[in-house]
Biopython code that builds the backbone (N, CA, C, O; Angstrom):
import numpy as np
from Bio.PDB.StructureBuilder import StructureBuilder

atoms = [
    (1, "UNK", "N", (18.429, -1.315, -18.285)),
    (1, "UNK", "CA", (19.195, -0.311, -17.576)),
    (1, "UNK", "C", (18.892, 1.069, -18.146)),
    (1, "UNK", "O", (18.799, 1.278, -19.356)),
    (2, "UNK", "N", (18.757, 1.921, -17.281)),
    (2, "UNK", "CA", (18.742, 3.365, -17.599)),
    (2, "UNK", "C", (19.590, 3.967, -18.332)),
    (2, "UNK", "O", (20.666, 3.390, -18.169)),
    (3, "UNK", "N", (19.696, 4.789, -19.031)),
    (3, "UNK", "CA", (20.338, 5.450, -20.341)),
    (3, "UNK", "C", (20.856, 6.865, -19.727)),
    (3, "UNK", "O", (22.005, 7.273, -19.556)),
    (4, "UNK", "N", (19.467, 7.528, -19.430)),
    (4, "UNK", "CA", (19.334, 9.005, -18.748)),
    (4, "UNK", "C", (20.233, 9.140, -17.802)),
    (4, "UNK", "O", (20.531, 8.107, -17.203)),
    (5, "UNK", "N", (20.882, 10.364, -17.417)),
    (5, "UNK", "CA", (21.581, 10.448, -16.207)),
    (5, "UNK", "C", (20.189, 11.001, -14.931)),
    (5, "UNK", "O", (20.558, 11.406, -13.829)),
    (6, "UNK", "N", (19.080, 10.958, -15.182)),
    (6, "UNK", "CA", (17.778, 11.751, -14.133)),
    (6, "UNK", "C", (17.471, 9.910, -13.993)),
    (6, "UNK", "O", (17.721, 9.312, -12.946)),
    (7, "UNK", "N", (16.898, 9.205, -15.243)),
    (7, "UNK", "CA", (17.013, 8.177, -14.559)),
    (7, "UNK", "C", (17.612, 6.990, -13.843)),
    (7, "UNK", "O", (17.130, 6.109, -13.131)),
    (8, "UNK", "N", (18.974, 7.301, -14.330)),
    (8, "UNK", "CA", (20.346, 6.538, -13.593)),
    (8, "UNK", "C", (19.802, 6.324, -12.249)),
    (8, "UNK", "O", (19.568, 5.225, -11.748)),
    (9, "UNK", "N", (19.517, 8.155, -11.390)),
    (9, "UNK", "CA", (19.480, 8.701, -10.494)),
    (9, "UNK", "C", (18.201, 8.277, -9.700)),
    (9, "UNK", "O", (18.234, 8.016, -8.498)),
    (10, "UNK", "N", (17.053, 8.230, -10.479)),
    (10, "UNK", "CA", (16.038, 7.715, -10.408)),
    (10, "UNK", "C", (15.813, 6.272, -9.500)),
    (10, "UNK", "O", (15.213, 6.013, -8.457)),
    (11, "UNK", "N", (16.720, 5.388, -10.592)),
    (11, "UNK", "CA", (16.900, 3.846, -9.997)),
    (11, "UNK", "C", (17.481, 3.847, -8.669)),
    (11, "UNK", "O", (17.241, 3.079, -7.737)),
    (12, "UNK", "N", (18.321, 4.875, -8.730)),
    (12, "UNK", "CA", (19.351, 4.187, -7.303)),
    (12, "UNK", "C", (18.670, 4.757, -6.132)),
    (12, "UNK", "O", (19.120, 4.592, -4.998)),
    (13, "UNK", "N", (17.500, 5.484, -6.392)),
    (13, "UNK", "CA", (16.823, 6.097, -5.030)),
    (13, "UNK", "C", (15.567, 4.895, -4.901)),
    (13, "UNK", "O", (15.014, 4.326, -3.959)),
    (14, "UNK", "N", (15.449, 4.852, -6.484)),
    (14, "UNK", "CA", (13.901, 3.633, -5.828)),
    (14, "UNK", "C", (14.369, 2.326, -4.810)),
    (14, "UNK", "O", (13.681, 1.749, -3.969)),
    (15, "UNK", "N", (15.888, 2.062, -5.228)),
    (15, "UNK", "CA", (16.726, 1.419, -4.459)),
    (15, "UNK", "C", (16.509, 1.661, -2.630)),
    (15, "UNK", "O", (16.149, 1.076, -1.608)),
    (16, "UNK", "N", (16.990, 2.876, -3.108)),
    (16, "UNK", "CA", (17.045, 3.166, -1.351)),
    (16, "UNK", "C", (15.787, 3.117, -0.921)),
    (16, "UNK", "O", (15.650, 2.522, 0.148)),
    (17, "UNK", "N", (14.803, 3.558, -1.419)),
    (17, "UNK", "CA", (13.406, 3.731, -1.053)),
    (17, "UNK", "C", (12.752, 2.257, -0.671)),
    (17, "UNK", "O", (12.006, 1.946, 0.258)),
    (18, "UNK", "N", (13.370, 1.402, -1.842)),
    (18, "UNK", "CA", (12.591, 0.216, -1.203)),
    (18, "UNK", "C", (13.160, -0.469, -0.357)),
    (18, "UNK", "O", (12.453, -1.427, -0.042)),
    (19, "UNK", "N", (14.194, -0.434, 0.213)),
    (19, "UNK", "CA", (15.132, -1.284, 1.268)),
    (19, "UNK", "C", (14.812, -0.579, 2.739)),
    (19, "UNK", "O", (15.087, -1.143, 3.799)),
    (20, "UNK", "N", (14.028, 1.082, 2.634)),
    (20, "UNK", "CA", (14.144, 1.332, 3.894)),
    (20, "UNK", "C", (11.990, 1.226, 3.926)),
    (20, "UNK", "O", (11.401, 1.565, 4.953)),
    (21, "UNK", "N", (11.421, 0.866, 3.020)),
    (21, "UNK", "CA", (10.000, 0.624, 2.914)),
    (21, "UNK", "C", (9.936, -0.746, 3.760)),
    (21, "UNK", "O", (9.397, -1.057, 4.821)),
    (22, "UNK", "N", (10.956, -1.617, 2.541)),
    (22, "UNK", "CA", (10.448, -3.391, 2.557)),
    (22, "UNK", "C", (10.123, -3.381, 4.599)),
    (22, "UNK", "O", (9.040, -3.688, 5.099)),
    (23, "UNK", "N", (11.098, -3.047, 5.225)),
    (23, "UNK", "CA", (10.958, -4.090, 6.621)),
    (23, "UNK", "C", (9.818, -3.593, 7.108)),
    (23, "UNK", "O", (9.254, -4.432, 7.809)),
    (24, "UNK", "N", (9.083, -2.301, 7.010)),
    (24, "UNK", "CA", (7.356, -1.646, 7.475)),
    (24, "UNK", "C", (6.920, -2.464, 6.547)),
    (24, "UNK", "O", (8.007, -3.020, 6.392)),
    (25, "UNK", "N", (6.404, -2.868, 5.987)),
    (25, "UNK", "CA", (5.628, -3.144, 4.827)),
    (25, "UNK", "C", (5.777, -5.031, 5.376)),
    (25, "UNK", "O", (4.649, -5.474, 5.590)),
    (26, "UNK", "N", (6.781, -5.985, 5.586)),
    (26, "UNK", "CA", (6.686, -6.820, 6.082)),
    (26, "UNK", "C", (6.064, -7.136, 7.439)),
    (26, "UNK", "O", (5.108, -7.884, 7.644)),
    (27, "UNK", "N", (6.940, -6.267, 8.548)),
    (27, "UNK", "CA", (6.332, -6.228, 9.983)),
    (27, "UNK", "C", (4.563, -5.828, 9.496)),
    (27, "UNK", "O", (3.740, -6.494, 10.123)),
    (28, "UNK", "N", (4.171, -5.161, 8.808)),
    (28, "UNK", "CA", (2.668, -4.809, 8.840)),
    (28, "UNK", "C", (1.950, -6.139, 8.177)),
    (28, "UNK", "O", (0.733, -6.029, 8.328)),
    (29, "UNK", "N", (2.279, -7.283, 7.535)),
    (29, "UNK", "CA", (1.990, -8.394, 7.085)),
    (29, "UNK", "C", (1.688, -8.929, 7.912)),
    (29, "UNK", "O", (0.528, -9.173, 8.244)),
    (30, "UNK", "N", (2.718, -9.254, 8.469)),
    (30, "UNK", "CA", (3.379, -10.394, 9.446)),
    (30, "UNK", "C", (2.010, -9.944, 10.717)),
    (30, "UNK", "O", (1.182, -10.808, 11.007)),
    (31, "UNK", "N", (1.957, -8.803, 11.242)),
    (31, "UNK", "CA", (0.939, -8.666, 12.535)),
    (31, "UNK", "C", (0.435, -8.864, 11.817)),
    (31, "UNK", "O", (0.604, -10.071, 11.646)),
    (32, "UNK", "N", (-0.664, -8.253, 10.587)),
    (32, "UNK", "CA", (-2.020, -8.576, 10.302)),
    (32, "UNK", "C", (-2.552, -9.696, 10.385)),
    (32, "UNK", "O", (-3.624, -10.098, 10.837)),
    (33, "UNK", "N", (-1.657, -10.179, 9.882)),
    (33, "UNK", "CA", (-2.434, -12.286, 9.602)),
    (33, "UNK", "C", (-2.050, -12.863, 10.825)),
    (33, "UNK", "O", (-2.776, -13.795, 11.168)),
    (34, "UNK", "N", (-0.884, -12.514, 11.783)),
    (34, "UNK", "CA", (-0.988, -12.948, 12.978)),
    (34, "UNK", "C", (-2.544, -12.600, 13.942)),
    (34, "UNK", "O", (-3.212, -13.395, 14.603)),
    (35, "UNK", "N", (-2.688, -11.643, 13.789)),
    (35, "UNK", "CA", (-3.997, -10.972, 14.365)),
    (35, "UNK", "C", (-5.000, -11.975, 13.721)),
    (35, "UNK", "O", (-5.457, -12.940, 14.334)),
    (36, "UNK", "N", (-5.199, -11.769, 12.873)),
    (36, "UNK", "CA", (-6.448, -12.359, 12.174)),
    (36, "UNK", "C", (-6.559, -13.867, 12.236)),
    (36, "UNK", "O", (-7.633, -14.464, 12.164)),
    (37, "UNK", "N", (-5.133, -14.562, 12.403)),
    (37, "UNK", "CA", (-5.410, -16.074, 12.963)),
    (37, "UNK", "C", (-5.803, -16.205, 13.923)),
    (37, "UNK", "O", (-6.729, -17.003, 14.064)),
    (38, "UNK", "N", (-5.209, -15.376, 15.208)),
    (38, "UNK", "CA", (-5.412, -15.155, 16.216)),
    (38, "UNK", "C", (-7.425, -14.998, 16.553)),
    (38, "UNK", "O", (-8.061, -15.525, 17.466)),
    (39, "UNK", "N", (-7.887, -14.182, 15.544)),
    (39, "UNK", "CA", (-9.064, -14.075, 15.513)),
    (39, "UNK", "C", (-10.228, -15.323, 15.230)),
    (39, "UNK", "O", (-11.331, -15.469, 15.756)),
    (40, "UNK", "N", (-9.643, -16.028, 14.352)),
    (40, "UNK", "CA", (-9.699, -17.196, 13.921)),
    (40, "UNK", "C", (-10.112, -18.458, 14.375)),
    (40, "UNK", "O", (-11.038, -19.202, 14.052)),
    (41, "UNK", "N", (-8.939, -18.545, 15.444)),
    (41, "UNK", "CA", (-9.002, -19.359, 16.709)),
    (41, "UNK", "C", (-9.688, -19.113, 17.688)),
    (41, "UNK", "O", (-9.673, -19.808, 18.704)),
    (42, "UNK", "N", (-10.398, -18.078, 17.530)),
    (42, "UNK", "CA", (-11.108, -17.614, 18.685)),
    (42, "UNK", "C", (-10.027, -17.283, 19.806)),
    (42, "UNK", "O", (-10.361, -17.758, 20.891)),
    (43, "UNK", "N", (-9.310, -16.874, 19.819)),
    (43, "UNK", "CA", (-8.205, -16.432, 21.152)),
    (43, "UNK", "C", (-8.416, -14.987, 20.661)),
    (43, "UNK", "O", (-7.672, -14.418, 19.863)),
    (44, "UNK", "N", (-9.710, -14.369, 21.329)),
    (44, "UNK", "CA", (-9.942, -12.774, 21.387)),
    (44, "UNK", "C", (-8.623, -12.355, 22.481)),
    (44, "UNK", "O", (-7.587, -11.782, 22.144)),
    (45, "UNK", "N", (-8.828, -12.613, 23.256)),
    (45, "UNK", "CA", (-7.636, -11.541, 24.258)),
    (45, "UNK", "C", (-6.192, -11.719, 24.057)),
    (45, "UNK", "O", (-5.298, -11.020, 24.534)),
    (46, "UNK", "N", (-6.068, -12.811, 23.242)),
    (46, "UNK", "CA", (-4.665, -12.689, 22.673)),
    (46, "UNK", "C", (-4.538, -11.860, 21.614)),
    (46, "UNK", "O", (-3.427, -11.343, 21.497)),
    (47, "UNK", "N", (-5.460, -11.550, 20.709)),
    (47, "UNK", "CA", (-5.670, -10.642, 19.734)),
    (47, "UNK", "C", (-5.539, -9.467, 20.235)),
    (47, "UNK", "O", (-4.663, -8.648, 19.958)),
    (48, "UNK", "N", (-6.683, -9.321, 21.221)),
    (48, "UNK", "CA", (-6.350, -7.943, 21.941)),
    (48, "UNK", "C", (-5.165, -7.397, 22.151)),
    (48, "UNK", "O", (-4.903, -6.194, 22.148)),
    (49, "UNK", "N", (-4.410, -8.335, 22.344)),
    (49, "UNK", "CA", (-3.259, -7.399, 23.377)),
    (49, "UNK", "C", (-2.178, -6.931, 21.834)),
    (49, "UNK", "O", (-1.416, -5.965, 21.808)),
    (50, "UNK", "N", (-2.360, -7.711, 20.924)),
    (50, "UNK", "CA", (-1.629, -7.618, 19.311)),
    (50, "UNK", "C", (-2.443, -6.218, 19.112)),
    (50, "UNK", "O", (-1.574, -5.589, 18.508)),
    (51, "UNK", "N", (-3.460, -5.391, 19.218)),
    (51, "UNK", "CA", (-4.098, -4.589, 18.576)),
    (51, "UNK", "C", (-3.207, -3.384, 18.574)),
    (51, "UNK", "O", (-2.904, -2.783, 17.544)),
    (52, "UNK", "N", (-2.846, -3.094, 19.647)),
    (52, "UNK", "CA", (-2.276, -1.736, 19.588)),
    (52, "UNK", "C", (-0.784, -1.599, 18.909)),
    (52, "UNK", "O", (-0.396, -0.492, 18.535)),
    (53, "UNK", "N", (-0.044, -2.660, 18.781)),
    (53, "UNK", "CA", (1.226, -3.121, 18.141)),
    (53, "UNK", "C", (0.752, -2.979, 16.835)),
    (53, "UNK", "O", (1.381, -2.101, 16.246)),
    (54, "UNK", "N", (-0.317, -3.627, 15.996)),
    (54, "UNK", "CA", (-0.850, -3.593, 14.710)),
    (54, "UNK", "C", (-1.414, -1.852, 14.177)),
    (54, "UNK", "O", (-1.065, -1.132, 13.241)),
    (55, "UNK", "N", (-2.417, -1.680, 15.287)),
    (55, "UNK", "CA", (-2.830, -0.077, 15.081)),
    (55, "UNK", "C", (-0.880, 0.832, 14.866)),
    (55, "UNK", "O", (-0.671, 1.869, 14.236)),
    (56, "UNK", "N", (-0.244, 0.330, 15.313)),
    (56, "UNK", "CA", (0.890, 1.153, 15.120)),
    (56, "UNK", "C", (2.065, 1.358, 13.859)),
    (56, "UNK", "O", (2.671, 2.339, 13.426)),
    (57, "UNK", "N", (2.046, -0.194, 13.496)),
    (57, "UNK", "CA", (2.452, -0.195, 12.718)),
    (57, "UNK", "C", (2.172, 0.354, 10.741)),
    (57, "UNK", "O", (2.864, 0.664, 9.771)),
    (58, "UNK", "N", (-0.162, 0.078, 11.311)),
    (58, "UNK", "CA", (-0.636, 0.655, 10.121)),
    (58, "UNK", "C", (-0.060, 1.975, 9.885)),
    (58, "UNK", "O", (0.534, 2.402, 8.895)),
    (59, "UNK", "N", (-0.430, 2.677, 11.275)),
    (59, "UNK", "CA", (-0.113, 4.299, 10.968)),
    (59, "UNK", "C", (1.184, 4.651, 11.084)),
    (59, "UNK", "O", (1.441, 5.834, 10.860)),
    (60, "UNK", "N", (2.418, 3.638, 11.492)),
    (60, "UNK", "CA", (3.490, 4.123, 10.977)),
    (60, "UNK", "C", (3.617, 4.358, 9.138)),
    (60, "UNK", "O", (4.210, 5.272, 8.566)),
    (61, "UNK", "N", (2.900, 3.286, 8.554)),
    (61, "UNK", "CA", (3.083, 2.925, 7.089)),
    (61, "UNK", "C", (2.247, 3.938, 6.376)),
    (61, "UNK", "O", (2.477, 4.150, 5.185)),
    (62, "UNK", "N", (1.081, 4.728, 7.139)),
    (62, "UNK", "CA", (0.561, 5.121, 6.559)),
    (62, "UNK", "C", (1.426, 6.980, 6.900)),
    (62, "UNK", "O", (1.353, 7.890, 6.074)),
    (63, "UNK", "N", (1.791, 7.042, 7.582)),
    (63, "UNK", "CA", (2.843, 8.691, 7.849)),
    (63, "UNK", "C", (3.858, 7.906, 6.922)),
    (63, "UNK", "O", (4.073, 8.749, 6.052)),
    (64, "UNK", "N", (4.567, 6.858, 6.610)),
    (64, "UNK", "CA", (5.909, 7.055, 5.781)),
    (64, "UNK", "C", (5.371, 7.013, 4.336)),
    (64, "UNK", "O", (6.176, 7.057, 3.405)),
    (65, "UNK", "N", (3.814, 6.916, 4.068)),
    (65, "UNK", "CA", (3.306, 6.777, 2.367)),
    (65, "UNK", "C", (3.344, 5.402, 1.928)),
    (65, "UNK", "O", (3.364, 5.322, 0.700)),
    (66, "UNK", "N", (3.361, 4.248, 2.557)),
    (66, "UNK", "CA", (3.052, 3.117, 2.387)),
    (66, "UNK", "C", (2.150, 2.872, 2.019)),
    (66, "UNK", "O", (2.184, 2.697, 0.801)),
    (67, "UNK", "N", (0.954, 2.703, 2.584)),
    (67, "UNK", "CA", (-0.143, 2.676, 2.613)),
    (67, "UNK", "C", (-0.529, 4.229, 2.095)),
    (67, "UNK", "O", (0.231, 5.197, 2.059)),
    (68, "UNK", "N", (-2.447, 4.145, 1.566)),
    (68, "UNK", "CA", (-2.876, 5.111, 1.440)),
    (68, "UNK", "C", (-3.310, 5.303, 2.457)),
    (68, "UNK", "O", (-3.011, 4.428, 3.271)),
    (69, "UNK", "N", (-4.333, 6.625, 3.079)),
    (69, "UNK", "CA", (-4.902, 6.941, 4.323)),
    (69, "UNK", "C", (-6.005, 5.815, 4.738)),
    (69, "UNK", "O", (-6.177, 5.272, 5.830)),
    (70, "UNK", "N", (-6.776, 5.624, 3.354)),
    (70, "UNK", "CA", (-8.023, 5.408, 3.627)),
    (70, "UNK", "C", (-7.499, 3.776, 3.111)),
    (70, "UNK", "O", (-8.574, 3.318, 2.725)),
    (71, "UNK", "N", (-6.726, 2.954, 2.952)),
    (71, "UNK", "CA", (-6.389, 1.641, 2.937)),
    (71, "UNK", "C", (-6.164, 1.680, 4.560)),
    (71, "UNK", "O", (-7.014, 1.117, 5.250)),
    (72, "UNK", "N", (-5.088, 2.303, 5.179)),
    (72, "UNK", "CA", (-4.814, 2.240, 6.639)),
    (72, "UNK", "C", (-5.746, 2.116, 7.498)),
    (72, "UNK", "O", (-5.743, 1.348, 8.460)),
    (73, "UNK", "N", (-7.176, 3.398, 6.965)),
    (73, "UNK", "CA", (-8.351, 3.006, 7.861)),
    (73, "UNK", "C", (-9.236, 1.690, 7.893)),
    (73, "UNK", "O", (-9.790, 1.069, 8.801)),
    (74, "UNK", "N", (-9.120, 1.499, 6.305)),
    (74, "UNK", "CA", (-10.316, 0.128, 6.195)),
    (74, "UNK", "C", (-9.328, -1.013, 6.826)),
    (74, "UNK", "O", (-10.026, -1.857, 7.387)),
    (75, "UNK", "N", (-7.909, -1.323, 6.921)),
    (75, "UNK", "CA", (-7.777, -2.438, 7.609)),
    (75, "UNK", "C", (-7.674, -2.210, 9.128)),
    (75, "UNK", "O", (-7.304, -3.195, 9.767)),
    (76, "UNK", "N", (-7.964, -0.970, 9.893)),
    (76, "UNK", "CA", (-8.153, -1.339, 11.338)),
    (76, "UNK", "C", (-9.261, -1.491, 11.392)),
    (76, "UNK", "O", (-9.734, -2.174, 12.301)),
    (77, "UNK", "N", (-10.182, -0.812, 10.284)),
    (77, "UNK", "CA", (-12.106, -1.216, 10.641)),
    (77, "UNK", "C", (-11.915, -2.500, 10.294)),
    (77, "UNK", "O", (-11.348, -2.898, 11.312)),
    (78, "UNK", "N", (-11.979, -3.377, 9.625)),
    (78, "UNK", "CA", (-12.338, -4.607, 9.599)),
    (78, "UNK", "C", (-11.134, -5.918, 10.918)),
    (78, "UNK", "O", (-11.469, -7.046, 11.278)),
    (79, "UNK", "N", (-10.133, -5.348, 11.206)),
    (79, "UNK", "CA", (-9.638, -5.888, 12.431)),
    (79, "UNK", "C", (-10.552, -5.440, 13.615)),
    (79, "UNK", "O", (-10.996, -6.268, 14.410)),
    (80, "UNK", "N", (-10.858, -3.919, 13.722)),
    (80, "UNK", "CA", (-11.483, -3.888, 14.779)),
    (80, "UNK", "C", (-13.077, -4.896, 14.970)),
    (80, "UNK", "O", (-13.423, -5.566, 15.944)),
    (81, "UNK", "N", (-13.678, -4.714, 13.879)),
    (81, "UNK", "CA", (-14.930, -5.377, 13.335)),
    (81, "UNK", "C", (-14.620, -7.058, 13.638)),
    (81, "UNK", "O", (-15.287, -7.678, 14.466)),
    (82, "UNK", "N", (-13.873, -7.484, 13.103)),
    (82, "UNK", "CA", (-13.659, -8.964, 13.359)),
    (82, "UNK", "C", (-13.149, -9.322, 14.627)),
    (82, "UNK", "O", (-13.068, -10.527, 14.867)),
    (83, "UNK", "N", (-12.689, -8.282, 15.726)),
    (83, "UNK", "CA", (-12.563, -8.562, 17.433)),
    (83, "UNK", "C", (-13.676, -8.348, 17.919)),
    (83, "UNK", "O", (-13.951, -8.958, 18.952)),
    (84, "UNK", "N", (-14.696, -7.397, 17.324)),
    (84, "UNK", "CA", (-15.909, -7.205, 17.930)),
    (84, "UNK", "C", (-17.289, -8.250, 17.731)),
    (84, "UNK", "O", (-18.360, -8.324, 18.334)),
    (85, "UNK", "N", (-16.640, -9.078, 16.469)),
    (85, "UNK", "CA", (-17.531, -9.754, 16.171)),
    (85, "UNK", "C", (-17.195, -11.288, 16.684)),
    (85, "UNK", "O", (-17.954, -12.233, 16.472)),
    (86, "UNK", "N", (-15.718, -11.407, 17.518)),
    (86, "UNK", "CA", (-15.599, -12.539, 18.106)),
    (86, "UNK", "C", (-15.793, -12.343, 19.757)),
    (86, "UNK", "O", (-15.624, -13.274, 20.546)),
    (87, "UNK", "N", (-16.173, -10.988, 20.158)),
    (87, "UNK", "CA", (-16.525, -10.697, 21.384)),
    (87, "UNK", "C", (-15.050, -10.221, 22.235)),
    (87, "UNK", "O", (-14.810, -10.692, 23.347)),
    (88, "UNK", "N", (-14.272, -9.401, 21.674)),
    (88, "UNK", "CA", (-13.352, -9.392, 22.093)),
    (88, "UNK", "C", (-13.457, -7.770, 22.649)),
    (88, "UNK", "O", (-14.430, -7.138, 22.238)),
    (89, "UNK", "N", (-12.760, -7.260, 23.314)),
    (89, "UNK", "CA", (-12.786, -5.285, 23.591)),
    (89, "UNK", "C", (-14.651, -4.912, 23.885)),
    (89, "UNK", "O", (-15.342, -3.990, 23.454)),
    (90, "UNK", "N", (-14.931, -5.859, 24.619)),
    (90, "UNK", "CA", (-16.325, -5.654, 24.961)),
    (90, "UNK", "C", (-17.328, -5.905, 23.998)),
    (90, "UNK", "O", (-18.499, -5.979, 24.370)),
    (91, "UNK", "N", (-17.094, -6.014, 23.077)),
    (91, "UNK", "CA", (-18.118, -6.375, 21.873)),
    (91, "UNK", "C", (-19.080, -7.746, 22.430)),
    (91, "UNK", "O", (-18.737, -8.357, 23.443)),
    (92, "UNK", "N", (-19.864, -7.994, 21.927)),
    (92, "UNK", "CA", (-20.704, -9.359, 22.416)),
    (92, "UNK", "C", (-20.735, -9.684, 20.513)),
    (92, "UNK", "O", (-20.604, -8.877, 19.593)),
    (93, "UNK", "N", (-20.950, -11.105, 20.481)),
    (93, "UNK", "CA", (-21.240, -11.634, 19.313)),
    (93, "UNK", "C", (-22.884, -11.336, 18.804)),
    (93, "UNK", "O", (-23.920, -11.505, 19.446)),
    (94, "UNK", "N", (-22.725, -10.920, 17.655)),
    (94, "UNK", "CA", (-24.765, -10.553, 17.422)),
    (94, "UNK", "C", (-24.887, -11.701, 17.204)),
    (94, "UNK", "O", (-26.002, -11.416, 16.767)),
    (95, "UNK", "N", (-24.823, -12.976, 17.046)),
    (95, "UNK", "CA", (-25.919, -14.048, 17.742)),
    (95, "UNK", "C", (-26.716, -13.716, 19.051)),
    (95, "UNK", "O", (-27.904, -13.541, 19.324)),
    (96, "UNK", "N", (-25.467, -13.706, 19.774)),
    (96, "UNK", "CA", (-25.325, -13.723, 21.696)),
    (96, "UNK", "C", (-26.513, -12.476, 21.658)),
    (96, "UNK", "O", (-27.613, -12.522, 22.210)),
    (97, "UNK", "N", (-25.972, -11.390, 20.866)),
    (97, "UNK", "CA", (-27.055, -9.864, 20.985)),
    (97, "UNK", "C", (-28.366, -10.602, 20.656)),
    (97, "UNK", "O", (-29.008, -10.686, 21.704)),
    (98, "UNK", "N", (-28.886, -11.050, 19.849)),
    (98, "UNK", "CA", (-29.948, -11.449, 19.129)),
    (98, "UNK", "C", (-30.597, -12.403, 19.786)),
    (98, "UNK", "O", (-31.769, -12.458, 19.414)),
    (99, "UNK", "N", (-30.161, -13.655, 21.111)),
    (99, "UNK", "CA", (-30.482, -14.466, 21.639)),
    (99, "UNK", "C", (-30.912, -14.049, 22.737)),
    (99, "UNK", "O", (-31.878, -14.640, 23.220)),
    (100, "UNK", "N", (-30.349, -12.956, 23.423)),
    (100, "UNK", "CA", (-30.366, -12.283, 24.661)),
    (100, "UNK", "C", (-31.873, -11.024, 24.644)),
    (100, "UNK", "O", (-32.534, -10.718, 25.637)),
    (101, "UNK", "N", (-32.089, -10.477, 23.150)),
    (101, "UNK", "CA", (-33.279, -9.743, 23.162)),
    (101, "UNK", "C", (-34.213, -10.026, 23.109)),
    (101, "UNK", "O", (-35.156, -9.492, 23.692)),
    (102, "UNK", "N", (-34.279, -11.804, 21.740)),
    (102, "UNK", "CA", (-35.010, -12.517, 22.152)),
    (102, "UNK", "C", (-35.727, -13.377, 23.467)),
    (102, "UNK", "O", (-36.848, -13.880, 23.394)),
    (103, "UNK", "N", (-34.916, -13.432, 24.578)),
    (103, "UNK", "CA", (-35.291, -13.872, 25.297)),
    (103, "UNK", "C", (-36.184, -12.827, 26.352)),
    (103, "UNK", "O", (-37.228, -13.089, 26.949)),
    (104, "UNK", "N", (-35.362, -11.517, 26.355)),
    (104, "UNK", "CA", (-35.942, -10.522, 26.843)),
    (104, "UNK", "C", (-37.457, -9.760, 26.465)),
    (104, "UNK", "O", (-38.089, -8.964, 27.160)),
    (105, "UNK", "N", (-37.814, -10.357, 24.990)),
    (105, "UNK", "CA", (-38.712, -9.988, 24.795)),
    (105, "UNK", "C", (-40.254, -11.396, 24.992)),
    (105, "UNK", "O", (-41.482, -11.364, 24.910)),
    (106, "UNK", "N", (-39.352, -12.289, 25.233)),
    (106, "UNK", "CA", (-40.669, -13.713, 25.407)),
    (106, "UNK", "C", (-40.709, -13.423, 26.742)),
    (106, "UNK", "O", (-41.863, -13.251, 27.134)),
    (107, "UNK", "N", (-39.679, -13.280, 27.771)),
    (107, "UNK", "CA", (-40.107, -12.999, 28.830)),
    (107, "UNK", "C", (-41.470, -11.841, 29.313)),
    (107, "UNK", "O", (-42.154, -11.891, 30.335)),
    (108, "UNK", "N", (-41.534, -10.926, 28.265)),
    (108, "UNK", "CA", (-42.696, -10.041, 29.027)),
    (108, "UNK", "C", (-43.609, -10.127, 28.456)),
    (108, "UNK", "O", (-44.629, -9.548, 28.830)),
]
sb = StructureBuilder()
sb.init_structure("model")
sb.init_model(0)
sb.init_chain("A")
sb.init_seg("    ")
for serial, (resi, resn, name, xyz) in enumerate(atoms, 1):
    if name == "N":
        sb.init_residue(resn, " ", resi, " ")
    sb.init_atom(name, np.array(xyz, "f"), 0.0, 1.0, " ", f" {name:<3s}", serial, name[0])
structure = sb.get_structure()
């Protein structure tokens, strides 16, 4: 226990601070790994439609100081990256890319 009357004061805000953090900081869990199972399973357009709910919640966490800026960015690049790489938001799979040029190029 705190001694100081600055840190008395101290504790009872980290208090408040973390009770009005914890439920962003859960909801941003909770979508991510939903998303990413979702990815998982290969159910791209169910993912899809989770993206913009997830994109929202990063950058809520990242305007209240949850997150850093550049943590907020690297987990929508690698969500976005892992929908693009299951062919989801128009992306094609680079196998599919790689099978398709190949063929385009035996053809001529």
């Amino acid at each position: 226990m705190p001694i100081i009357k600055s840190a008395k004061k101290r504790m009872k805000q980290n208090v408040k601070q973390r009770a009005r953090n914890f439920p962003v900081r859960s909801e941003l869990k909770t979508l991510f790994k939903k998303v990413l199972v979702l990815i998982k399973d290969g159910k791209a357009e169910e993912a899809q439609k989770l993206m913009p709910a997830v994109y929202s919640i990063i950058d809520m966490a990242c305007k209240k100081q949850i997150l850093h800026p550049n943590n907020a960015a690297r987990k929508k690049s690698r969500l976005a990256r892992a929908l693009n790489e299951l062919g989801g938001e128009g992306g094609v799979k680079p196998a599919v890319a790689e099978a398709k040029v190949e063929k385009e190029v035996a053809a001529e």
